[in-house]
C-alpha positions as CSV (number, residue, x, y, z in Angstrom):
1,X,-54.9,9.2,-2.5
2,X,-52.0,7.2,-3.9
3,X,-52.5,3.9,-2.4
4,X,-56.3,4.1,-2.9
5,X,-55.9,4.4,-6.4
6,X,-53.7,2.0,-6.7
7,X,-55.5,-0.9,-4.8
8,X,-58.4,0.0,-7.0
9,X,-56.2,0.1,-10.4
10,X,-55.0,-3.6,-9.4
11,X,-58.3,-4.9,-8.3
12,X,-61.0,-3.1,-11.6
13,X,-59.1,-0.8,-13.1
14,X,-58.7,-3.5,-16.1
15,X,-62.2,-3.1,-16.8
16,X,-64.1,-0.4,-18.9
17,X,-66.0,2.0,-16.0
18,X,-69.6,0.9,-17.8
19,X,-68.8,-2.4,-17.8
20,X,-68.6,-2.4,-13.7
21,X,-71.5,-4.6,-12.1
22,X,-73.0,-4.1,-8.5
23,X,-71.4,-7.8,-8.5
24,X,-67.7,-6.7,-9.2
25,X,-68.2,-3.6,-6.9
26,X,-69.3,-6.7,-3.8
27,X,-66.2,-9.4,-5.6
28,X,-64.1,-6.1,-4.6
29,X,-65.6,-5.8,-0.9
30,X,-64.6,-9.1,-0.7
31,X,-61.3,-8.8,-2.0
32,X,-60.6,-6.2,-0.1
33,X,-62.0,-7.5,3.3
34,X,-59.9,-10.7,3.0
35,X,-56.8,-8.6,2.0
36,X,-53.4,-10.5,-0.4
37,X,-50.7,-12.2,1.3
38,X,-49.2,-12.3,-1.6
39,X,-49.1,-8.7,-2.6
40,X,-48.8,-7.7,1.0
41,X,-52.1,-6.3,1.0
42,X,-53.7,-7.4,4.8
43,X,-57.5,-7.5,5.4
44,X,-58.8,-4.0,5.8
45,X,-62.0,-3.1,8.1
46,X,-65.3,-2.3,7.2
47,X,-64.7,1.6,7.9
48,X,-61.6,1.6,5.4
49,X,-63.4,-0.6,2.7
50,X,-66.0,2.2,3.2
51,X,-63.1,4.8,2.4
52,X,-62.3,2.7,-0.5
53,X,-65.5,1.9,-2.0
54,X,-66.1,5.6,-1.4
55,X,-63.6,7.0,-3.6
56,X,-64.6,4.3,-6.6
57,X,-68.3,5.9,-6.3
58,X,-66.8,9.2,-6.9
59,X,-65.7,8.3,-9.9
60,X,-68.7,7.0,-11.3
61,X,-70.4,9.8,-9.9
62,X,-68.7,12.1,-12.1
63,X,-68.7,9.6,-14.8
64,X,-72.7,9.7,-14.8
65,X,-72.3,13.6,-14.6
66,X,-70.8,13.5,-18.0
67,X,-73.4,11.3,-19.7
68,X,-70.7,8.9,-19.8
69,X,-73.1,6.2,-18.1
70,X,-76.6,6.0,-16.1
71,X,-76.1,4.0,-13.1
72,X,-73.6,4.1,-10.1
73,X,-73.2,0.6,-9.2
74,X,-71.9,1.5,-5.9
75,X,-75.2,2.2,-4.6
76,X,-75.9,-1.3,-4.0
77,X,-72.8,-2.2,-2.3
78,X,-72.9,-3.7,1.1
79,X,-70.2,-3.6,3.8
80,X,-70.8,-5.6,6.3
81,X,-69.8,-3.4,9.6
82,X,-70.1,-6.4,12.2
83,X,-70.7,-6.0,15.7
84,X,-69.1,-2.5,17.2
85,X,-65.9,-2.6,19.3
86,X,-66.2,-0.7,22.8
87,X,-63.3,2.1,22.3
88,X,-60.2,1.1,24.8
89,X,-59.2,4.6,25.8
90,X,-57.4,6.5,28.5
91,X,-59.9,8.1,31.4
92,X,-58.8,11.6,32.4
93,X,-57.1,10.4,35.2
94,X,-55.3,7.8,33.1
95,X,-54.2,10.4,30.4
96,X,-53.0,12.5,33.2
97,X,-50.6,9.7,34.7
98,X,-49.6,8.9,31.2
99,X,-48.6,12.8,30.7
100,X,-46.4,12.8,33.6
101,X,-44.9,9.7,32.8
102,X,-43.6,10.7,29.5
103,X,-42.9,14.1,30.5
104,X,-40.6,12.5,33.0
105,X,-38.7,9.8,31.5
106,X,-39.7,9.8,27.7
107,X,-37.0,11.1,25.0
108,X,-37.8,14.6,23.9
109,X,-38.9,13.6,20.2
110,X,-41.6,11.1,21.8
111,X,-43.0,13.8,24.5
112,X,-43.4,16.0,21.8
113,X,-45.4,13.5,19.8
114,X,-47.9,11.8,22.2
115,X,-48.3,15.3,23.7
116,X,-49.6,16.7,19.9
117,X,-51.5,13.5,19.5
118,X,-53.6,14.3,22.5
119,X,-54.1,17.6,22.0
120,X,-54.8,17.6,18.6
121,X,-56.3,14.3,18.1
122,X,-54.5,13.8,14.2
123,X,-54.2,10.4,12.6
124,X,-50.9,9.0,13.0
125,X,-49.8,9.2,9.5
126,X,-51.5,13.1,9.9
127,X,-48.4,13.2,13.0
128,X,-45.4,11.7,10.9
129,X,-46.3,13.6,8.0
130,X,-45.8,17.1,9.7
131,X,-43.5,19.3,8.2
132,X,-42.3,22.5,9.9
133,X,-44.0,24.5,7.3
134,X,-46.9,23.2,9.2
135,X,-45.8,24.9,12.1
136,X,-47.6,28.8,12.5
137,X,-45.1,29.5,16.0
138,X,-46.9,33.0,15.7
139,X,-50.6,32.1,15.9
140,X,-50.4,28.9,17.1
141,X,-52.1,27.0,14.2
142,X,-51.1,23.6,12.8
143,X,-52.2,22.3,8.9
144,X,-52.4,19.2,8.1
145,X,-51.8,18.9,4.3
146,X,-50.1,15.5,3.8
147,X,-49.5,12.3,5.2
148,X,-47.0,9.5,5.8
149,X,-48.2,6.0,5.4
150,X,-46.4,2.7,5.7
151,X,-47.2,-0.1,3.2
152,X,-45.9,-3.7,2.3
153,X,-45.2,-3.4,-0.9
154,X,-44.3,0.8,-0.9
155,X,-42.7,1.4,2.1
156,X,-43.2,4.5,3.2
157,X,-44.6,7.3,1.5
158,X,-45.8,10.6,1.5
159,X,-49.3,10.9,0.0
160,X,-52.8,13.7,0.4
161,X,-54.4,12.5,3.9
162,X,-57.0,9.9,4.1
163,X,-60.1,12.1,3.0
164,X,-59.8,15.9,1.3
165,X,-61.8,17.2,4.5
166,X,-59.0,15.6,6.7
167,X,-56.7,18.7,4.9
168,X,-57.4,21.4,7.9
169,X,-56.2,23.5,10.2
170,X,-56.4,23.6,13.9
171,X,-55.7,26.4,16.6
172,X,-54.1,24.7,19.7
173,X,-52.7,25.3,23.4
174,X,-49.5,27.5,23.3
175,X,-48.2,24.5,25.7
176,X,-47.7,22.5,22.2
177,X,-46.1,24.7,20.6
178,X,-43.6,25.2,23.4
179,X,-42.6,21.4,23.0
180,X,-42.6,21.7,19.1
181,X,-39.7,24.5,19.7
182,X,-38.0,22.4,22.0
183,X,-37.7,19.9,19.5
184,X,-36.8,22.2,17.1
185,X,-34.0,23.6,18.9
186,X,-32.9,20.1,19.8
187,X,-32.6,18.9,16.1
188,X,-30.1,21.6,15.6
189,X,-28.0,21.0,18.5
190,X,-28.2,17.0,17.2
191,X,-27.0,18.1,13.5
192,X,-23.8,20.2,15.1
193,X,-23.0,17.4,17.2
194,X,-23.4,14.2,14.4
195,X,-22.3,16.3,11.8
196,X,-21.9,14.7,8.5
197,X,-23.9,11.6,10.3
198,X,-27.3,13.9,10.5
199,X,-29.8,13.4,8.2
200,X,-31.2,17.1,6.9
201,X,-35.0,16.8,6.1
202,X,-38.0,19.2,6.7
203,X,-40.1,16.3,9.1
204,X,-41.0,17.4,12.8
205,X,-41.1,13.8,13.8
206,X,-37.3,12.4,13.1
207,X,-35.2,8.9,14.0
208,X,-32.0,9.8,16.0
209,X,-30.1,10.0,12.8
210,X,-32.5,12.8,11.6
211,X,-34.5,10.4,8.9
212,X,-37.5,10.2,8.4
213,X,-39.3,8.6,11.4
214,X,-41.6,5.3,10.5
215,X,-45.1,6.2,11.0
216,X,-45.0,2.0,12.5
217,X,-42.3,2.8,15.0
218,X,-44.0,5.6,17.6
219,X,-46.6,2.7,18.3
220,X,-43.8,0.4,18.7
221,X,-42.1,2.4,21.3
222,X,-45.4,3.6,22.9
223,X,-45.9,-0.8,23.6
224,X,-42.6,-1.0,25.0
225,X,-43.1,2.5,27.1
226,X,-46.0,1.6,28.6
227,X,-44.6,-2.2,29.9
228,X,-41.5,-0.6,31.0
229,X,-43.2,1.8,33.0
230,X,-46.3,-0.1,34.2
231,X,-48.9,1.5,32.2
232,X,-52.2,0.0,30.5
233,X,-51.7,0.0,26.8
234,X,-53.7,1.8,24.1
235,X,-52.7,2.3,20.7
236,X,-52.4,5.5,19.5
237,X,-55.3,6.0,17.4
238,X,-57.1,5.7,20.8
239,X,-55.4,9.0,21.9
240,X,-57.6,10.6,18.4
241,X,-61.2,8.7,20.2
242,X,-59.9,10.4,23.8
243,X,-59.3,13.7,22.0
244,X,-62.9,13.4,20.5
245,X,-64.3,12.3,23.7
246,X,-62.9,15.4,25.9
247,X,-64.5,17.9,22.8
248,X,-67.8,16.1,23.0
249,X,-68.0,16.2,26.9
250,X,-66.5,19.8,26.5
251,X,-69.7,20.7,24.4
252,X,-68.6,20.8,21.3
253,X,-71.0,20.6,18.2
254,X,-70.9,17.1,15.8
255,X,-69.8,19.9,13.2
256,X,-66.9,21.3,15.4
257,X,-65.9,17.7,15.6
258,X,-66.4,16.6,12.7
259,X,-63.9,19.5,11.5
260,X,-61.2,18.7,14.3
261,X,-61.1,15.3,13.3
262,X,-61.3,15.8,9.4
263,X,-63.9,13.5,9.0
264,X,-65.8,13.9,5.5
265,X,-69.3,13.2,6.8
266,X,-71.2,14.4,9.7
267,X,-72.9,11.0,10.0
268,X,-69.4,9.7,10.9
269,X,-68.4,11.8,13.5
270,X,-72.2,10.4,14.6
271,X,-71.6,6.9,14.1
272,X,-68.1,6.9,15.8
273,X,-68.9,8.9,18.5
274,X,-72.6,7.9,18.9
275,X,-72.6,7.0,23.0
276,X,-70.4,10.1,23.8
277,X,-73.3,12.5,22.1
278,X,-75.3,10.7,24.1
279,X,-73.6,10.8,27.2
280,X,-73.2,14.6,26.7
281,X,-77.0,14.9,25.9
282,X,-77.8,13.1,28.9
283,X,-75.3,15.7,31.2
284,X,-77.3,18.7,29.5
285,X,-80.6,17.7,30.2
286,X,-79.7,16.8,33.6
287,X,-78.4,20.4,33.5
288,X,-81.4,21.9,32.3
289,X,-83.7,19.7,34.8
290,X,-81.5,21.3,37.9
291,X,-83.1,24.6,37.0
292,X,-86.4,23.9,38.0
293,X,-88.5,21.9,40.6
294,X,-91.8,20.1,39.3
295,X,-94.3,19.0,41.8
């Protein structure tokens, strides 16, 4: 990605690839987990150092490939996780209430959104970077292909998604689709009635003046939303965990997960997710024990 690259330029990218030591690979950990104030850069946790570091042993990986050197210095590089965070998501019940709510008094544009971000349980970036080319109305399948981030120094921009297994396709609930049409139809009514005032662009996700909408502002709203209307807050990323949570209690494999969410490792879907496998397992066996009475 972009931004990736670009971090890394700035922080080694001055120095010759076989010239990288273990120690510069932990000086950028560092540099990275304590972020730059100056260069708008803010301190980044240990799963998107990971990300980062990630990417740099790619490159070294195909650098070793080509005889080019003998060691990836990567290897040795340690990221300190610290002490998991319990997930602050919605229960059914609370996701159900939070539906109805925004159904009932949220703007069209928002419903839409929150609604996919359930559903489909996309990164938010993932959700402000859909394009109606995106869109299959016919069989019901969304791509995700891009991605719109926000940063300091950039602004916003369009860039790949975070990992090359988060570019995928999912099949979801005609329901969506139904709202994405809605929208759809309401853009066009918006750009008769502003005219001149409209902003024409190709996003799903738009500010009332048709722009581009900041992939910052649906939290922001989603804060004010949930005060206004006497809700518990959760960010939005947590409606991704909740999405993950009702395919893991569902039955879903890690692999069926791990491909909904676009994660590039099985072990992550793992690590992420660890007590809801659990929780799952548990449910099963209890299943299977019901069949049969021991003495």
């Amino acid at each position: 990605m972009v931004h990736v690259k670009k971090r890394i330029d700035e922080e080694i990218g001055h120095k010759r690839l076989d010239k990288i030591t273990p120690r510069d690979i932990q000086a950028l950990i560092k540099t990275l987990k304590t972020g730059n104030e100056a260069k708008g850069y803010k301190p980044m946790a240990a799963k998107t150092i990971k990300n980062y570091i990630s990417y740099v042993s790619t490159v070294f990986e195909y650098a070793i490939r080509l005889d080019m050197m003998s060691r990836n210095p990567c290897t040795r590089a340690n990221i300190s996780t610290g002490k998991a965070k319990e997930r602050n998501i919605y229960t059914l019940e609370e996701a159900q209430i939070f539906i109805d709510t925004l159904v009932e008094k949220a703007s069209l544009v928002y419903q839409c959104y929150f609604i996919l971000a359930i559903y489909s349980g996309f990164r938010r970036g993932e959700l402000s970077g859909l394009t109606w080319d995106n869109i299959d109305f016919t069989n019901h399948i969304i791509t995700i292909d891009k991605a719109l981030y926000y940063t300091k120094a950039e602004g916003i921009v369009l860039d790949t998604p975070k990992t090359e297994t988060s570019q995928r396709s999912l099949k979801l609930p005609e329901v969506v689709f139904s709202y994405l049409h809605k929208v759809k139809d309401f853009y066009a009514d918006e750009a008769i009635r502003l005219g001149t005032a409209w902003e024409d662009n190709n996003f799903v996700f738009r500010n009332e003046f048709g722009g581009v909408l900041s992939p910052l502002s649906p939290n922001s709203w989603l804060h004010k939303f949930c005060a206004r209307e006497g809700l518990r807050y959760v960010n939005i990323h947590s409606f991704r965990h909740l999405n993950a949570s009702l395919l893991i209690d569902s039955g879903a494999s890690v692999k069926t997960v791990q491909a909904c969410m676009g994660h590039s490792m099985a072990s992550t879907t793992l690590n992420i997710y660890a007590h809801s496998f659990r929780r799952s397992q548990a449910i099963a066996s209890e299943a299977v024990a019901g069949n049969f009475n021991l003495l």
